[in-house]
C-alpha positions as CSV (number, residue, x, y, z in Angstrom):
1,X,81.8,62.3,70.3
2,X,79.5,61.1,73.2
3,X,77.1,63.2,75.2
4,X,79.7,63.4,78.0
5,X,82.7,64.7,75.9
6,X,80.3,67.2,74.4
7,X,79.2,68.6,77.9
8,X,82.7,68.4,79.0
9,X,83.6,71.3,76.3
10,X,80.4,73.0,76.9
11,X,81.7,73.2,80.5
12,X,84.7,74.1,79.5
13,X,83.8,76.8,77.3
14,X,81.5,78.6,79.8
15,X,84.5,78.4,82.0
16,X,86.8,80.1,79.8
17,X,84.0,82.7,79.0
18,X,83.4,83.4,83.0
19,X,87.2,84.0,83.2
20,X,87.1,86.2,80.4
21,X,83.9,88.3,81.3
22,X,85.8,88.3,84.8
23,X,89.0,89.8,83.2
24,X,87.7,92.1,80.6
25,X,85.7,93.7,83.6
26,X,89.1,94.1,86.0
27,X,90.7,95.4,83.0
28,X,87.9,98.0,82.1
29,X,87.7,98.9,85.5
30,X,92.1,99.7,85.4
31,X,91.3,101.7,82.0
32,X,88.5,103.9,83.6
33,X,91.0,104.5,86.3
34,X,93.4,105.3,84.4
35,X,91.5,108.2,82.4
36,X,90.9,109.9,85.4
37,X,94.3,109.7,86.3
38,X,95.2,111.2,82.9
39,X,92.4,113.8,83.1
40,X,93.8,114.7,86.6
41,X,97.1,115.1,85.3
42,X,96.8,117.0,82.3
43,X,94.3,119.4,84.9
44,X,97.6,119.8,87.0
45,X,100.4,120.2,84.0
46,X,97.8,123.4,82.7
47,X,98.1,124.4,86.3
48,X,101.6,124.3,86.4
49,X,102.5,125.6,83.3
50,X,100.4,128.3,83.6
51,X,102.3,129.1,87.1
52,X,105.9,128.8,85.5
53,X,104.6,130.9,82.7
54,X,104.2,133.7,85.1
55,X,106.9,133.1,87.0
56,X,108.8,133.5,83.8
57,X,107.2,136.7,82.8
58,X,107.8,138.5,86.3
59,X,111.5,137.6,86.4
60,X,114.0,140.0,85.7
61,X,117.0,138.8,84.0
62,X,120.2,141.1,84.0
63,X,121.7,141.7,80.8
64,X,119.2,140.7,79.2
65,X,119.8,142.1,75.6
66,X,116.6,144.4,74.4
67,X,113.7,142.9,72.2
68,X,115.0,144.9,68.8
69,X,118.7,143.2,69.3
């Protein structure tokens, strides 16, 4: 192999890493996102719960058959 072939990889190479750097970054920046979005979510679905939770305990339900049936 001749000086040029060599830089030619070496080129190469630093190309592929740039790309790479470039992508790992997007995709760390999607996954950061994403937590929040799961944080956010799970925040909500307490929320929510909670509120159905209380909803189910104020409800009256006729007929409803005692606790010691």
């Amino acid at each position: 192999m001749n000086n040029s072939e060599i830089e030619e990889r070496f080129i190469a190479l630093e190309t592929k890493i740039a790309y790479m750097e470039d992508f790992i970054e997007k995709l760390q920046d999607v996954a950061v996102e994403n937590q929040k979005t799961i944080r956010i979510l799970r925040e909500e679905n307490q929320i929510l719960s909670g509120r159905i939770q209380d909803l189910q305990d104020n409800v009256e339900i006729p007929n409803r058959r005692p606790p010691h049936y």
